[in-house]
N, C-alpha and C positions, 0 to 999 in steps of 0.2 A: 587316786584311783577312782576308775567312777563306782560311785555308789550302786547302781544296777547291777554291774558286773560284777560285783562283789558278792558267794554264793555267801548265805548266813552263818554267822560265828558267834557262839555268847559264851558269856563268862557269870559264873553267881555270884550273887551275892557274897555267900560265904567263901569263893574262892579270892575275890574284890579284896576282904579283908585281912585274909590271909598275905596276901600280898603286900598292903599296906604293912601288918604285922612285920613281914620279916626285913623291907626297906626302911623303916624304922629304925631296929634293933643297927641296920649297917649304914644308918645314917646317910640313906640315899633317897632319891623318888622313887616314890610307886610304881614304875616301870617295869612289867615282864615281858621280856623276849619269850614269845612259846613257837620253835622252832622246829622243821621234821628233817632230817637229814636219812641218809643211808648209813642202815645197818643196825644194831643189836641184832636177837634170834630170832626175826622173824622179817627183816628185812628193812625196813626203819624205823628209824626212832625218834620218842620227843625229844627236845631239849626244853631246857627250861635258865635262863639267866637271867638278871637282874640289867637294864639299861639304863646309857645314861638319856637318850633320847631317839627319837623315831626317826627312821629312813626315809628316804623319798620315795618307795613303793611298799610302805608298811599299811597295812587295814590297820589302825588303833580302833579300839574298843573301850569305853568309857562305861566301870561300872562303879558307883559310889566313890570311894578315894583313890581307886585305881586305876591304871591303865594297860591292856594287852596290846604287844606287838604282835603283829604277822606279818612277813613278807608277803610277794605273792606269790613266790614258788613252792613253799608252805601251805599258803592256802588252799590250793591248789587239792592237797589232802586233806583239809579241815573243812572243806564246806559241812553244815548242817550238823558240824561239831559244837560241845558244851565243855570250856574248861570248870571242872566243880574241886574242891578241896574234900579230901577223905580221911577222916579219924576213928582208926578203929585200935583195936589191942594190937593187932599185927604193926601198928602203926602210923605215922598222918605223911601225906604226900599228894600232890596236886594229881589229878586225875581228869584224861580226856575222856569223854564219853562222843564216841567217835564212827557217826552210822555208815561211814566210808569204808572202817576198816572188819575186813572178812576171820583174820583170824589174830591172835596174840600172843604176848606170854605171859605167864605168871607174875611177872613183875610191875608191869600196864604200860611199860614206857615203849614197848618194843608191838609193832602190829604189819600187817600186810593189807593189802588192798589187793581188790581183782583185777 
């Protein structure tokens, strides 16, 4: 894909290692698929799965030992998006921070655009 065209996407640090983290544990590469498909409650949603390597239209993202996938039909709804990892008492679970999307749901996987 060309690099220009491609709007901006990052990943932290601390989500990088989380990532390593659980490929580890299932004895695979660092590889996250972060995917946006149609549907949950508010009209699409992330995915999130472990890969074993990258597509021919995938933006990768290199952050420390890891690497994020994006299609580009995905992208598409992730420009000027931040994957970050979230630990709190309610929980730990990878989290978009996402200035595309207008509204969501309680859960964070699930959001709409205008």
């Amino acid at each position: 894909m060309d690099a220009a065209a491609i709007p901006a996407f990052a990943v932290t640090p601390r989500a990088a290692e989380e990532i390593a983290a659980i490929a580890a544990r299932q004895g695979r590469a660092p590889l996250l698929r972060l995917s946006v498909s149609a549907g949950g409650c508010s009209g699409l949603q992330y995915g999130f799965d472990l890969a074993e390597a990258p597509e021919a239209d995938d933006l990768v993202v290199a952050q420390g030992p890891a690497r994020v996938l994006v299609d580009s039909v995905s992208l598409d709804f992730l420009g000027g998006a931040v994957l970050d990892w979230h630990d709190s008492l309610m929980g730990a679970h990878f989290k978009v921070v996402n200035p595309q999307a207008v509204s969501g749901c309680g859960c964070g996987t699930s959001f709409a655009v205008a």
